[in-house]
ZAFI-495221 format. One record per residue (C-alpha): residue number from 1; x, y, z. Coordinates in Angstrom, 3 decimals. Example, Ala and Ser with C-alpha at 12.3 -4.5 7.8 and 13.67 -1.06 7.14 Angstrom:
REM ZAFI-495221
atom n = 1; c1 = 12.300; c2 = -4.500; c3 = 7.800
atom n = 2; c1 = 13.670; c2 = -1.060; c3 = 7.140
END
This chain:
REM ZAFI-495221
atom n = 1; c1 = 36.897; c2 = -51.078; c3 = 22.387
atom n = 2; c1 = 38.585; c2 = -47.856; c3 = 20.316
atom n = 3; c1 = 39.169; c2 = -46.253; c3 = 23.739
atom n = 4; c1 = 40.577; c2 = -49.251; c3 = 25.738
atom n = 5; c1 = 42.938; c2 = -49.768; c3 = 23.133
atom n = 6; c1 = 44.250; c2 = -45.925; c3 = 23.317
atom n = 7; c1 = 44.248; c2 = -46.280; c3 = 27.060
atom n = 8; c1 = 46.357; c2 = -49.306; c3 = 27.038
atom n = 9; c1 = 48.706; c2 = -47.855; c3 = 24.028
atom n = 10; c1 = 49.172; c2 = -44.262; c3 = 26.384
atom n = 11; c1 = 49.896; c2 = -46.329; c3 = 29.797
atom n = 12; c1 = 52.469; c2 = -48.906; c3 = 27.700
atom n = 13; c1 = 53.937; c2 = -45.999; c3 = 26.400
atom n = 14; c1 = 54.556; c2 = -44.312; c3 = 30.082
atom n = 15; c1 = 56.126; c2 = -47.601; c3 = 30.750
atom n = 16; c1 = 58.566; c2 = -47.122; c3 = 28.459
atom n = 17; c1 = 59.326; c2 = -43.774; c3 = 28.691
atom n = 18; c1 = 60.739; c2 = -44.314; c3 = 32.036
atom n = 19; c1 = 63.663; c2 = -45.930; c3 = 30.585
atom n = 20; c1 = 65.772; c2 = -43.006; c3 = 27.975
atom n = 21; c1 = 66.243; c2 = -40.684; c3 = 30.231
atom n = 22; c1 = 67.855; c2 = -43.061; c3 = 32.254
atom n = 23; c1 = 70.041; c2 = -44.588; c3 = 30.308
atom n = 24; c1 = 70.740; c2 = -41.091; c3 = 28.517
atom n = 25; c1 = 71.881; c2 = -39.744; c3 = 32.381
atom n = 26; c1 = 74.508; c2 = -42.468; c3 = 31.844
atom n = 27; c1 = 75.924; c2 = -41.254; c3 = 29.022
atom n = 28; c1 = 76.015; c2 = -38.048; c3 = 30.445
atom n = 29; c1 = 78.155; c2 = -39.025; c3 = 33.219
atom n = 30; c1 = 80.019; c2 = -41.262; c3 = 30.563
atom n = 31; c1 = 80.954; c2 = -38.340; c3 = 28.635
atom n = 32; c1 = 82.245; c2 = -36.657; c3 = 31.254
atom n = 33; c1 = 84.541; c2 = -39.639; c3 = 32.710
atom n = 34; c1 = 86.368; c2 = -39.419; c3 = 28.915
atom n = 35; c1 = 85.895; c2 = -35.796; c3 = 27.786
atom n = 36; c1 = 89.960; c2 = -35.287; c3 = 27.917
atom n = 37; c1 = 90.894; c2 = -39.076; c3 = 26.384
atom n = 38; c1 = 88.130; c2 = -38.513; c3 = 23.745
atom n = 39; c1 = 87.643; c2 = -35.617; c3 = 21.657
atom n = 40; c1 = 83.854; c2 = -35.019; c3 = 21.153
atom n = 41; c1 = 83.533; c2 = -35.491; c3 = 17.026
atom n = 42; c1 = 85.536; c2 = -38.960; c3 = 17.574
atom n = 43; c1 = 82.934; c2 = -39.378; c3 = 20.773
atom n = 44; c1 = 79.901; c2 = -39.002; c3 = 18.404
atom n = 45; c1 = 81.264; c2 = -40.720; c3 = 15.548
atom n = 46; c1 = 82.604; c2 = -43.960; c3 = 17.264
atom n = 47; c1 = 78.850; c2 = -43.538; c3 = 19.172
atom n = 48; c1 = 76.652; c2 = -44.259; c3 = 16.158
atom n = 49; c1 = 78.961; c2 = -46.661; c3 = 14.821
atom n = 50; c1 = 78.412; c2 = -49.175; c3 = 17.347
atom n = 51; c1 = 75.491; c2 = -48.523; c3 = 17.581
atom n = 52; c1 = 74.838; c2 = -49.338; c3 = 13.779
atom n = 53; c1 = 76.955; c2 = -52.201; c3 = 13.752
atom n = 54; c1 = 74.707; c2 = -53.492; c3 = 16.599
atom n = 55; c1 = 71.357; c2 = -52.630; c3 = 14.855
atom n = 56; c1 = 72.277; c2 = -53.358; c3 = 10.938
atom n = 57; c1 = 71.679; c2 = -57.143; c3 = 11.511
atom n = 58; c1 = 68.087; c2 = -57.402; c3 = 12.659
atom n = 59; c1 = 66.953; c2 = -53.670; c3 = 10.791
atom n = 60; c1 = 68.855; c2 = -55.207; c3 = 7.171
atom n = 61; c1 = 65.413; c2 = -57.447; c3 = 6.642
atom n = 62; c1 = 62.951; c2 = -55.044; c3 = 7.327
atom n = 63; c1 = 64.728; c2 = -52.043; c3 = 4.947
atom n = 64; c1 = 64.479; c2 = -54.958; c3 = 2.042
atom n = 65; c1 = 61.171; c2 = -56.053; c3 = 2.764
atom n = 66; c1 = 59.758; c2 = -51.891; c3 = 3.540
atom n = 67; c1 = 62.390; c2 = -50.644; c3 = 1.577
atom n = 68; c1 = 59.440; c2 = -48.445; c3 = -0.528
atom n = 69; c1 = 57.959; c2 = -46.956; c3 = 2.707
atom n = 70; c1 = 61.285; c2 = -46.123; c3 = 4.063
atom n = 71; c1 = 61.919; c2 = -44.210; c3 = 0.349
atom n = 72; c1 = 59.339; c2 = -41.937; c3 = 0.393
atom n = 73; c1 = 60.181; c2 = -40.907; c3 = 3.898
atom n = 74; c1 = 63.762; c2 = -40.361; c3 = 3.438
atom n = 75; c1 = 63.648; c2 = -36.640; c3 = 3.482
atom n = 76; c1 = 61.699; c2 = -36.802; c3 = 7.206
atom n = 77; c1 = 64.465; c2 = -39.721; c3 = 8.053
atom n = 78; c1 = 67.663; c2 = -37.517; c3 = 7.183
atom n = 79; c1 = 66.178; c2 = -34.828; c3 = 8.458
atom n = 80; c1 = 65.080; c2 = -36.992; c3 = 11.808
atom n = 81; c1 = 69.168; c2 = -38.570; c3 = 11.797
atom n = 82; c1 = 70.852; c2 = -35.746; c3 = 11.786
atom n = 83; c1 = 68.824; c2 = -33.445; c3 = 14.302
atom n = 84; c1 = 68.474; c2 = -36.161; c3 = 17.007
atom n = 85; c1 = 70.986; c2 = -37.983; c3 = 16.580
atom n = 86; c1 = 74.264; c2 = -35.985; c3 = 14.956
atom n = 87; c1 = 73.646; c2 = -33.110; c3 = 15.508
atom n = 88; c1 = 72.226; c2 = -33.479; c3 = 19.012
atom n = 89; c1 = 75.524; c2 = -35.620; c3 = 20.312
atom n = 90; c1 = 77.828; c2 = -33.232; c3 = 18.617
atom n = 91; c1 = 76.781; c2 = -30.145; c3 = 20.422
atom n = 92; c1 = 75.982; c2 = -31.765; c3 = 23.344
atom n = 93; c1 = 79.700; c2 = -32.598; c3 = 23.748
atom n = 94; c1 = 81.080; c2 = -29.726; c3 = 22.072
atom n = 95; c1 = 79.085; c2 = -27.341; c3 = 24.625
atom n = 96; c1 = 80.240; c2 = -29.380; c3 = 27.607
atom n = 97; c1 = 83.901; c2 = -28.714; c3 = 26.932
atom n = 98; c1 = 82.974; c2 = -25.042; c3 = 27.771
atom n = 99; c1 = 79.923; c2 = -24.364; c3 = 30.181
atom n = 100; c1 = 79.270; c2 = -26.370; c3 = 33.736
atom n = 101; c1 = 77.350; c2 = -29.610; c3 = 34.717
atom n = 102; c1 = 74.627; c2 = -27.529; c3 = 36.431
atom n = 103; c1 = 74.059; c2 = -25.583; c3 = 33.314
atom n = 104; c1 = 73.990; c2 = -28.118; c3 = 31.088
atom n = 105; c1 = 71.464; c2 = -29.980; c3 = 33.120
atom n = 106; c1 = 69.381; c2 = -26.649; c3 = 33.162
atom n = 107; c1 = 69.593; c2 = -26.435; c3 = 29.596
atom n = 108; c1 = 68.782; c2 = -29.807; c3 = 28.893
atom n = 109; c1 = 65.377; c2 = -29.082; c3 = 31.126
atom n = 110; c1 = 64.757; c2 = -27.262; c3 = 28.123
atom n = 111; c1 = 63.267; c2 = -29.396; c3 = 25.869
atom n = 112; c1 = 59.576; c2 = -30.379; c3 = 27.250
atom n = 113; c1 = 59.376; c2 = -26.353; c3 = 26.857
atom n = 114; c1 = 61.090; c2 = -26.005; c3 = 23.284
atom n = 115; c1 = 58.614; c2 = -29.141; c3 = 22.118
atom n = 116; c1 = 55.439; c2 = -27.514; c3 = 23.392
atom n = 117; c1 = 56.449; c2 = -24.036; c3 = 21.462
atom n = 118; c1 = 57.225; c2 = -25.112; c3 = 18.362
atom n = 119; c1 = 54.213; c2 = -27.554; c3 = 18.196
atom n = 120; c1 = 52.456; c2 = -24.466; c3 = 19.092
atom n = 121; c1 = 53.927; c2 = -22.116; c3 = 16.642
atom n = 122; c1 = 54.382; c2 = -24.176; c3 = 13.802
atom n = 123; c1 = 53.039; c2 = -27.451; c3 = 13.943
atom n = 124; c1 = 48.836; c2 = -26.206; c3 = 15.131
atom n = 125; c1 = 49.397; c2 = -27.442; c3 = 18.444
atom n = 126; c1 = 46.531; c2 = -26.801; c3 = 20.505
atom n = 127; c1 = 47.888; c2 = -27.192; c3 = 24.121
atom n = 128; c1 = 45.152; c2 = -27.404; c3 = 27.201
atom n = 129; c1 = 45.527; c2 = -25.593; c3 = 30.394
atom n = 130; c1 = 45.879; c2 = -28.717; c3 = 32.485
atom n = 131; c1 = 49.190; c2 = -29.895; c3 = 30.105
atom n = 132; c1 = 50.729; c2 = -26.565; c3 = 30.533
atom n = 133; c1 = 50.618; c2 = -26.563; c3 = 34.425
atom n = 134; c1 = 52.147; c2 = -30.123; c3 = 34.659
atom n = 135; c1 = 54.561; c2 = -28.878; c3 = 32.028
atom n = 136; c1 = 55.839; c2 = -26.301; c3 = 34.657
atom n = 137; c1 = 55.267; c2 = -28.411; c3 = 37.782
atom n = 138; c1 = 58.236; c2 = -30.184; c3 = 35.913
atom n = 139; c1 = 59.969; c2 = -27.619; c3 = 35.590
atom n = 140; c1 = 59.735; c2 = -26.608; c3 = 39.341
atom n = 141; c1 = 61.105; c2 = -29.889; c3 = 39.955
atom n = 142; c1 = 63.526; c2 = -30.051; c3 = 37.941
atom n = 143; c1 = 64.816; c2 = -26.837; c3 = 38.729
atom n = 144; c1 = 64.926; c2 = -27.790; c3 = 43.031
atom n = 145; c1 = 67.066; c2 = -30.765; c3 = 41.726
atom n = 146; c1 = 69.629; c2 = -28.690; c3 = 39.398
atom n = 147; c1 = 69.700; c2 = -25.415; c3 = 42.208
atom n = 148; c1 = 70.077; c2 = -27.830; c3 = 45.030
atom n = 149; c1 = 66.733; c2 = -26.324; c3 = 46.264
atom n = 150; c1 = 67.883; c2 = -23.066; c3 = 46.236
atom n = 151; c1 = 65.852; c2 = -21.583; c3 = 43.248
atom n = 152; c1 = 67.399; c2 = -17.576; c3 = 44.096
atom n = 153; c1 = 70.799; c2 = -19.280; c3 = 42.900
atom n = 154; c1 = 69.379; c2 = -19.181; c3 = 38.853
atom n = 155; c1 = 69.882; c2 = -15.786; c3 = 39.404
atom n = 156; c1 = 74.172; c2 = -16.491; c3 = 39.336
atom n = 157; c1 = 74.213; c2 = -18.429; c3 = 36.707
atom n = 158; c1 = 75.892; c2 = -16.817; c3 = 33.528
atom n = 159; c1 = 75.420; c2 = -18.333; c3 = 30.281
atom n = 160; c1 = 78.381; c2 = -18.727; c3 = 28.012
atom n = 161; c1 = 79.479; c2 = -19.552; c3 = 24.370
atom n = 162; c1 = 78.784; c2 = -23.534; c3 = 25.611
atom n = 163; c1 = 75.697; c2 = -22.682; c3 = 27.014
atom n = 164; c1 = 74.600; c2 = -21.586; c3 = 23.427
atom n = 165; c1 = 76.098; c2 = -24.511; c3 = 22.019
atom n = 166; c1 = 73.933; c2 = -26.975; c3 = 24.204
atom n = 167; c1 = 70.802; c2 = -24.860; c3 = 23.741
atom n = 168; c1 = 71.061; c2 = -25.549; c3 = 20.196
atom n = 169; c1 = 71.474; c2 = -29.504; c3 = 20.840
atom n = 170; c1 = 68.458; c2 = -29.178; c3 = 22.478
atom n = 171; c1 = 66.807; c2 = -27.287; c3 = 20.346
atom n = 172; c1 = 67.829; c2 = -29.745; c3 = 17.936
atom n = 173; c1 = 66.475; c2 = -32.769; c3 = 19.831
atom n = 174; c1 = 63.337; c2 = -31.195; c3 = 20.318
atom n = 175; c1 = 62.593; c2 = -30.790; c3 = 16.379
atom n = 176; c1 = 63.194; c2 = -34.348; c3 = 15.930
atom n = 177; c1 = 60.758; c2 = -35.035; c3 = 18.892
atom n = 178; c1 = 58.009; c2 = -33.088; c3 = 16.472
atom n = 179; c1 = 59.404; c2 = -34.747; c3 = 13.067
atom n = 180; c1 = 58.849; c2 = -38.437; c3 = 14.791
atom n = 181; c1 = 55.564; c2 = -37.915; c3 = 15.273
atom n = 182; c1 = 55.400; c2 = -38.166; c3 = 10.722
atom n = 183; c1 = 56.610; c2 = -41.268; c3 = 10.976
atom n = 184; c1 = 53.644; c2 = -44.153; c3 = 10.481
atom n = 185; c1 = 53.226; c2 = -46.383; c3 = 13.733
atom n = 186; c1 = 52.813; c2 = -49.150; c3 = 11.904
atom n = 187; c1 = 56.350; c2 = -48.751; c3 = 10.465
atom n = 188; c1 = 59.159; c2 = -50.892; c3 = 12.244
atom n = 189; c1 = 60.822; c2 = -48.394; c3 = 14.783
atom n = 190; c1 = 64.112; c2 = -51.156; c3 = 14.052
atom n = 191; c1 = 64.320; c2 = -50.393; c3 = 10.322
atom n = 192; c1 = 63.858; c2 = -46.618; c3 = 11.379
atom n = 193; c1 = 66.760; c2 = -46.372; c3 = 13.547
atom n = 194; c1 = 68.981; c2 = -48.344; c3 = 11.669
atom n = 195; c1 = 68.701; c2 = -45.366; c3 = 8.537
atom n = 196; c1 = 69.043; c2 = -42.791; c3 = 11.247
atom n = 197; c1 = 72.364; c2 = -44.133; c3 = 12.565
atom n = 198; c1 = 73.267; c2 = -45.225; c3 = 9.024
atom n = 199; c1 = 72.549; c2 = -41.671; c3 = 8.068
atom n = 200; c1 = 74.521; c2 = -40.589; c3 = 10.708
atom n = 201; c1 = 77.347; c2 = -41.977; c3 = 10.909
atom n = 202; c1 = 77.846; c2 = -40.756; c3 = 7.248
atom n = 203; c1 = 77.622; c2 = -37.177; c3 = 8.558
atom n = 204; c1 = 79.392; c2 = -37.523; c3 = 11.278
atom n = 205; c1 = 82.909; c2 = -39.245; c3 = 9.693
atom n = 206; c1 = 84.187; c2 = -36.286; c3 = 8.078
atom n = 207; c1 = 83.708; c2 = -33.652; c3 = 10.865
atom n = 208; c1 = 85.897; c2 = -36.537; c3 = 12.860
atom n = 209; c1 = 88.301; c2 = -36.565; c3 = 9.417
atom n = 210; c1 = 88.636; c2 = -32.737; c3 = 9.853
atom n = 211; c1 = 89.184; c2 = -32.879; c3 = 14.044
atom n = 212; c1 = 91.794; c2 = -35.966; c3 = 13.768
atom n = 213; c1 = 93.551; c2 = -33.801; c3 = 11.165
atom n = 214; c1 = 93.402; c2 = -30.982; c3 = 13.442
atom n = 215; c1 = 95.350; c2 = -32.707; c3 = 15.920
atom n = 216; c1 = 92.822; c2 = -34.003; c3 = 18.056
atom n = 217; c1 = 93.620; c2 = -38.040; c3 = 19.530
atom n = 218; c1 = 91.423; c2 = -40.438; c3 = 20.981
atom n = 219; c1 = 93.481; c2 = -42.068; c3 = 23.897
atom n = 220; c1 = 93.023; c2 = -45.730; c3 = 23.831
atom n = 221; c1 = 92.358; c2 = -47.304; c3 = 26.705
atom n = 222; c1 = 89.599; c2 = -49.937; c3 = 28.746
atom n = 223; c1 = 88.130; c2 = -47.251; c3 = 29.946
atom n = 224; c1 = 87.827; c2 = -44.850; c3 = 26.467
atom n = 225; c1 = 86.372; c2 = -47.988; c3 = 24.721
atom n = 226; c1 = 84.266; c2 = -49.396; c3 = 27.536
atom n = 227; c1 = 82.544; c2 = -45.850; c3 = 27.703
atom n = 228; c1 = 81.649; c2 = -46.170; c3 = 23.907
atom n = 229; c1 = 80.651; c2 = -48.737; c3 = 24.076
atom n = 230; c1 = 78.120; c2 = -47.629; c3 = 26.641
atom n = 231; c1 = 76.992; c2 = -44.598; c3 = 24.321
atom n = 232; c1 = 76.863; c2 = -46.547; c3 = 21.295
atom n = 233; c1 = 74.882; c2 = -49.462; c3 = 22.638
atom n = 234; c1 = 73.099; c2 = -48.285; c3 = 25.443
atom n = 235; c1 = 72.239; c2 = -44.087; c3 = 25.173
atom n = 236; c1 = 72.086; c2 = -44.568; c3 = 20.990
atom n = 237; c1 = 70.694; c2 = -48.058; c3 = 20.311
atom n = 238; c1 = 68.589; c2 = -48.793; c3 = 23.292
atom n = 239; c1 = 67.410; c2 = -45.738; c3 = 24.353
atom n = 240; c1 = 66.343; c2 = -43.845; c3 = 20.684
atom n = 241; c1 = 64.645; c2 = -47.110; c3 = 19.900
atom n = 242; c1 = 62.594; c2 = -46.699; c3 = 23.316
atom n = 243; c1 = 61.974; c2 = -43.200; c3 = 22.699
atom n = 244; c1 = 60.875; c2 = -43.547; c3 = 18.860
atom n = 245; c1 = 58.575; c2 = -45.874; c3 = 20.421
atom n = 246; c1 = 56.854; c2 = -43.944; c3 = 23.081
atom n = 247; c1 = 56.984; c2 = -41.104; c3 = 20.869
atom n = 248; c1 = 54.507; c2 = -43.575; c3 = 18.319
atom n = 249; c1 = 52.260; c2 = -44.296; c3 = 21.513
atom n = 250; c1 = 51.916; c2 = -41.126; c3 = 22.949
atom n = 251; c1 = 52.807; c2 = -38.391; c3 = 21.066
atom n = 252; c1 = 55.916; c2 = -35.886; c3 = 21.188
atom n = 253; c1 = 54.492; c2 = -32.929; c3 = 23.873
atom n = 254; c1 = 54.209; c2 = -35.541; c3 = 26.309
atom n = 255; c1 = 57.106; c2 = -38.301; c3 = 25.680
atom n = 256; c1 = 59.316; c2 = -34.983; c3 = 26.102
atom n = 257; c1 = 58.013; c2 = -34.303; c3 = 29.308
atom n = 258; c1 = 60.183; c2 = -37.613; c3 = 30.507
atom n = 259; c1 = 63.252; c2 = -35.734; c3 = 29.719
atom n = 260; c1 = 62.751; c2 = -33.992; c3 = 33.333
atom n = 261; c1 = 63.613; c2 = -37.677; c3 = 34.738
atom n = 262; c1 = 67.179; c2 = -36.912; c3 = 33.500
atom n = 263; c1 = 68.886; c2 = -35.146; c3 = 36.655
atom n = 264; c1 = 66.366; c2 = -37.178; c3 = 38.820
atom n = 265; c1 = 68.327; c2 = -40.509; c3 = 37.621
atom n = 266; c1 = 71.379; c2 = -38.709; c3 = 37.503
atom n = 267; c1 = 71.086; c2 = -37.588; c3 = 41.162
atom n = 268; c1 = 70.617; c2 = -41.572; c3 = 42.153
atom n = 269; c1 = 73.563; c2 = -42.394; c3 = 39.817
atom n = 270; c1 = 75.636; c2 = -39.882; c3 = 41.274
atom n = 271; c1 = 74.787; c2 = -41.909; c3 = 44.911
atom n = 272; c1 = 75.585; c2 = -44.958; c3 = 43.507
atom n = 273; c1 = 78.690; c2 = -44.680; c3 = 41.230
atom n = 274; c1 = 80.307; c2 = -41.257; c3 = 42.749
atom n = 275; c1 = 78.736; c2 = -42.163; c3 = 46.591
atom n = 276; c1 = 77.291; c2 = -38.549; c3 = 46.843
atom n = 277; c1 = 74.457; c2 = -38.152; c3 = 49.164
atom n = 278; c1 = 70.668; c2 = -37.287; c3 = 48.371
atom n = 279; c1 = 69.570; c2 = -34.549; c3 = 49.936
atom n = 280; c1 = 65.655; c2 = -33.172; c3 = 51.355
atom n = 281; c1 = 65.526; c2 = -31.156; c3 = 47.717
atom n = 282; c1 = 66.236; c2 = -34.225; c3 = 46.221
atom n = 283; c1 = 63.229; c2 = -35.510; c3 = 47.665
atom n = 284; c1 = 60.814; c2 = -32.510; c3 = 46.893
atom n = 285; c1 = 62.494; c2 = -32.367; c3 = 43.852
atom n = 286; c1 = 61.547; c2 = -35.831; c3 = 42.449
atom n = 287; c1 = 57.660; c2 = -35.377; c3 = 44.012
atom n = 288; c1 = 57.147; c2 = -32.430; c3 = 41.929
atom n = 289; c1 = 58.420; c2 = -33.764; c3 = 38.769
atom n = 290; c1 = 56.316; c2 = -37.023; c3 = 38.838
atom n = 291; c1 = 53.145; c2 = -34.854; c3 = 40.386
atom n = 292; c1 = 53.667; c2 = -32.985; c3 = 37.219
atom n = 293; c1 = 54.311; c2 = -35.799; c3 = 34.780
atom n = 294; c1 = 51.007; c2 = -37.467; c3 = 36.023
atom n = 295; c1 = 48.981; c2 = -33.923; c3 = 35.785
atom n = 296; c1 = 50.133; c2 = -33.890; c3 = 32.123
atom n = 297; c1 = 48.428; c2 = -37.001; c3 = 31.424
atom n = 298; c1 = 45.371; c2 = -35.588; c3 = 29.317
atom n = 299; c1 = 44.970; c2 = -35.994; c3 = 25.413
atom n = 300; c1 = 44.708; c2 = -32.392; c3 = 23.978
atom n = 301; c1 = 42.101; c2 = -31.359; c3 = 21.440
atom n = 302; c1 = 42.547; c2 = -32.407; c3 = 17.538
atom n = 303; c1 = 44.608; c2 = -29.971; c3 = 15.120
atom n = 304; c1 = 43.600; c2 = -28.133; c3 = 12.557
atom n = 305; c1 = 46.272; c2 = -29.288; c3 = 10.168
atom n = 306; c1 = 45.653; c2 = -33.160; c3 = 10.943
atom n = 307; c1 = 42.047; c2 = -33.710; c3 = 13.030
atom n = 308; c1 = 43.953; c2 = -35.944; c3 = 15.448
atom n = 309; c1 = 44.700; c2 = -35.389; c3 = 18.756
atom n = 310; c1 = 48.605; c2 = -35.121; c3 = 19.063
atom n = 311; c1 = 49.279; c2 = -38.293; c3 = 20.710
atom n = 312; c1 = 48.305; c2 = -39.996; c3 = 17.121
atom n = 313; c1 = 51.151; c2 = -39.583; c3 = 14.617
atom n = 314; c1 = 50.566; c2 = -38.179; c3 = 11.435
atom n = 315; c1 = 51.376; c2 = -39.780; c3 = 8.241
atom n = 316; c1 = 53.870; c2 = -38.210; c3 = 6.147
atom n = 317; c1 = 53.023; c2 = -37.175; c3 = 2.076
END
């Protein structure tokens, strides 16, 4: 009965996982549209306010009625705000300003890798042979998608003060992949998010302060608010909640491994909003990421530090 339950809990959380990355391909493309009408600390700011406005009404009952949990976690939860969500969206549009679309999709292919690392070098991470090799089937694929299919071209790409900048957002999002995974499953992933963005956004006002001051304006417009809306409803709210949740079901090696869906949705979306074509590497490229997500699909062995495997989230002290 124990095992049916973790079977149903992994394949529920596989559904879900299909949906961040692509609504977080949106808000790549979003960010784009706007990068000159909105400068990227207002971008992040405004972001995780709507977003918190959205949440505070149904996560306001659960803080009151949890609110002791949520206190003894709230060193893991500023800690989990401001890596994957502050800090995270500030770099990410910071670096964007100043490196190229097809680098900042290779970078972003970066994560799966950074999570398996530092699980391995400082969480006890045992990883098994079978998770590594769909780890870089991914990567393959991912890679055909970004290159066009012409993997010699990595060879031309430079990498610039930007590049470095998005590294570190991912970087970033990859710790709080890890920290997630101290979070209790039993505790309500609403409640969670709503200190994360309310953590957040309290970060994230004066670096706007400081870049309004500087001389930076938003210009207002459908379009300017329209697209934060769309990052503050749909790539904050929505699509952390569904990742915090898969996250809980499956554990953080593999939930990242969803990440290569990114430029595999963004390729569609780039057929259906900018009419661009798909392409034979397209195809190829898309097999070999969901061969590889499906090869990854095996529990590794239990940790030293914890005796669980790492799809089962630790508790926090």
């Amino acid at each position: 009965m124990g095992m049916d339950k973790s079977r149903a809990a992994d394949s529920h959380g596989w559904l879900i996982l299909l949906l961040p990355p692509l609504l977080w391909a949106g808000n790549f493309i979003v960010g784009r549209a706007v990068r000159a009408d909105v400068p990227p600390m207002m971008l992040a700011f405004a972001r995780h306010v709507v977003a918190f406005a959205c949440v505070l009404p149904f996560g306001w009952a659960v803080i009151r009625r949890d609110w002791r949990q949520y206190w003894r976690l709230r060193w893991l939860l500023v800690r989990t705000g401001l890596a994957g969500l502050a800090m995270f969206s500030v770099l990410v549009y910071i670096g964007l300003h100043h490196t190229t679309a097809a680098n900042g999709q290779l970078l972003n292919s970066t994560i799966p890798v950074l999570v398996l690392l530092m699980a391995a070098l400082f969480f006890g991470q045992k990883l098994v042979a079978r998770q590594v090799v769909g780890l870089a089937l991914s990567c393959v694929g991912v890679l055909t998608i970004i290159t066009h299919g012409d993997l010699a071209g990595l060879l031309a790409l430079s990498f610039s003060e930007g590049d470095l900048i998005v590294f570190g957002a991912m970087a970033s999002f990859a710790l709080y992949s890890l920290w997630l995974r101290s979070v209790p499953p039993s505790l309500s992933r609403i409640g969670l998010l709503t200190i994360q963005l309310g953590i957040t956004v309290v970060a994230l006002l004066p670096l706007a302060v400081i870049e309004y001051r500087g001389g930076a304006r938003t210009v207002w417009s459908a379009t300017s608010v329209a697209a934060i809306l769309y990052v503050g409803i749909v790539a904050s709210l929505l699509a952390n909640l569904l990742y915090s949740v898969g996250v809980a079901r499956i554990g953080p090696a593999k939930a990242s491994l969803f990440i290569h869906l990114l430029p595999v949705y963004g390729a569609l979306m780039a057929v259906g909003f900018l009419g661009e074509s798909l392409h034979l590497y397209h195809a190829i490229g898309i097999s070999v990421i969901i061969a590889g997500l499906a090869l990854s699909r095996t529990a590794p062995p239990a940790t030293p530090a914890t005796g669980q495997s790492e799809g089962a989230p630790t508790r926090s002290a």
